[in-house]
C-alpha positions as CSV (number, residue, x, y, z in Angstrom):
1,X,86.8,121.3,103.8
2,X,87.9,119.3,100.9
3,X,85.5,117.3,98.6
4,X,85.3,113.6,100.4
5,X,84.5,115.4,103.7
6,X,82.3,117.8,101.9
7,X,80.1,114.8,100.3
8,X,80.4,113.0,103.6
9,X,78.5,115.9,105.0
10,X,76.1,116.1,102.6
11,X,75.6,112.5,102.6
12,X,74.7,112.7,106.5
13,X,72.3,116.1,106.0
14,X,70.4,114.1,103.0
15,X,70.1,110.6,104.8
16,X,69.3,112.6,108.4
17,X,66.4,114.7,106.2
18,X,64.5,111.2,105.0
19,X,61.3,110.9,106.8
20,X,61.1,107.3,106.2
21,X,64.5,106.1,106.5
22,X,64.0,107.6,110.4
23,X,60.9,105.4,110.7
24,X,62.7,102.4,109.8
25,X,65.7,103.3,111.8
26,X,68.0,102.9,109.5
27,X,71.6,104.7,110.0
28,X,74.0,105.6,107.5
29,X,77.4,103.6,108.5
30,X,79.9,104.8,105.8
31,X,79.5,107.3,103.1
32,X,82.6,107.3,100.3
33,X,83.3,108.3,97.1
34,X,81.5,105.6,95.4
35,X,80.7,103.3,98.1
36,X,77.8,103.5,100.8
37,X,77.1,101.3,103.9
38,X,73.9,101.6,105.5
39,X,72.7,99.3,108.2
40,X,69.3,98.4,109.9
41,X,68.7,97.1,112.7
42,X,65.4,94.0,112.5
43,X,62.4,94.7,114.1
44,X,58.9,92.2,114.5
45,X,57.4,95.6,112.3
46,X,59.7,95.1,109.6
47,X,58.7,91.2,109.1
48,X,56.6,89.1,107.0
49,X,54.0,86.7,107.9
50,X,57.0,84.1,108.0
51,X,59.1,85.6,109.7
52,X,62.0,87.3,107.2
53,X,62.6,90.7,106.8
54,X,60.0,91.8,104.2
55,X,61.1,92.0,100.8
56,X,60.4,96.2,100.5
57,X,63.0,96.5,103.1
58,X,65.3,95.3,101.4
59,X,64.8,96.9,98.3
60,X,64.4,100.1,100.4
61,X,67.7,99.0,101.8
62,X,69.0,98.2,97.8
63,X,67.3,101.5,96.5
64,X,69.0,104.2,99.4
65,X,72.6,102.3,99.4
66,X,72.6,102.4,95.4
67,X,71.5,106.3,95.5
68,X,73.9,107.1,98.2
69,X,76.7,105.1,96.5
70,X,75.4,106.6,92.8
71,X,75.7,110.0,94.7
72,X,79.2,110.1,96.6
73,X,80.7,108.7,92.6
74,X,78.7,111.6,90.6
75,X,79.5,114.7,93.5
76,X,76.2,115.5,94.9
77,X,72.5,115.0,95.4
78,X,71.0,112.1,93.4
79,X,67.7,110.3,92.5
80,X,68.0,106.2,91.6
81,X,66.5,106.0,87.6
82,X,65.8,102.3,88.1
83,X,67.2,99.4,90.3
84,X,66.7,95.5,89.3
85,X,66.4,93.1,93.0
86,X,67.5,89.6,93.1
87,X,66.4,88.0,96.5
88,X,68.7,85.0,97.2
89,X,67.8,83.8,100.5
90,X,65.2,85.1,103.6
91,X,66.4,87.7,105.3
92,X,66.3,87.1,109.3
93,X,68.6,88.1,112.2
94,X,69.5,90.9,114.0
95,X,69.8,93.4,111.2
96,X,70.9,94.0,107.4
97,X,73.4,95.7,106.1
98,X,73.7,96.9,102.3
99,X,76.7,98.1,100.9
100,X,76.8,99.6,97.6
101,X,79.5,100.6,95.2
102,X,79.8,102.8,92.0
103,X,80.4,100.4,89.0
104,X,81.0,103.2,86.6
105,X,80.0,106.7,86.8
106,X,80.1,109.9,84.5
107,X,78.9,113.2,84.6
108,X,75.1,112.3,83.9
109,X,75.5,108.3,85.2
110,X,76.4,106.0,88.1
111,X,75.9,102.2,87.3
112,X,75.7,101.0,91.2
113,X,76.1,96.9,92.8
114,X,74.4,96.8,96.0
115,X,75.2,93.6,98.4
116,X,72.5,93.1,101.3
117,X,73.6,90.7,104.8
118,X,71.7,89.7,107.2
119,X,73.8,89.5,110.4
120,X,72.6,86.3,112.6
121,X,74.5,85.4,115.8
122,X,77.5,87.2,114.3
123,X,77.8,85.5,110.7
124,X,76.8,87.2,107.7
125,X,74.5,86.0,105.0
126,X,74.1,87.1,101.7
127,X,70.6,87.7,101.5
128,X,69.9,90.1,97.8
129,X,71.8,91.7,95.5
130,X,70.5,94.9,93.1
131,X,72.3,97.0,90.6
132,X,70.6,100.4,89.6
133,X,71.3,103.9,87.6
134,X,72.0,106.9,89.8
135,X,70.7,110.2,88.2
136,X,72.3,113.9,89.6
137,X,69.2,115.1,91.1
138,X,67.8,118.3,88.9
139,X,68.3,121.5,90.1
140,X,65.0,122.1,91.7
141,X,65.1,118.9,93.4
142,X,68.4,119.8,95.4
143,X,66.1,122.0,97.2
């Protein structure tokens, strides 16, 4: 197995292993080095009291996509140090989708962009954007 399809797979385990990504039904769309897609679909749970996607999913959605991209750059398991949210417009439609990429990364780094669309009768709307630093997870956290 070489190393993309090696972090692909490990990608998949670690997303497939979060508790409460499952509960939100979230689903990993693309893992590559460096770059992440995660997509999920809207439900009436996942709303505010006016109607838009409420604003912890999508940093939930900004948080995951930035560790998974942050991961896939640096080769392995990884933990987000911090992530800043800019929320441009309300989120509503079918679902969101965030897609992150590695800025930079080095061995103890990843600087990560994460773009979030809300998909609404088949257009696409930039709804927040977030850049965070990706840790490697510590040895005892790689369980």
């Amino acid at each position: 197995m070489n190393d993309d399809a090696r972090l692909q797979a490990l990608a998949r385990r670690i997303f497939a292993a979060q508790p409460f990504t499952q509960m939100l039904g979230a689903t990993l769309e693309s893992a590559a080095p460096g770059a992440t897609r995660i997509h999920l679909p809207l439900r009436a749970d996942l709303l505010q009291q006016h109607g838009f996607a409420h604003g912890g999913v999508l940093a939930y959605l900004a948080d995951n996509a930035i560790t998974f991209a942050g991961g896939m750059a640096l080769g392995g398991d990884a933990l987000t140090s911090e992530f800043k949210i800019n929320y441009l417009r309300p989120a509503q439609g079918e679902a969101l989708v965030a897609t992150a990429n590695a800025l930079a990364a080095g061995r103890r780094q990843a600087v990560c962009r994460c773009e979030i669309h809300a998909l609404r009768d088949g257009t696409r709307v930039l709804c927040a954007v977030a850049q965070g630093t990706v840790l490697p997870a510590a040895p005892t956290e790689r369980g």
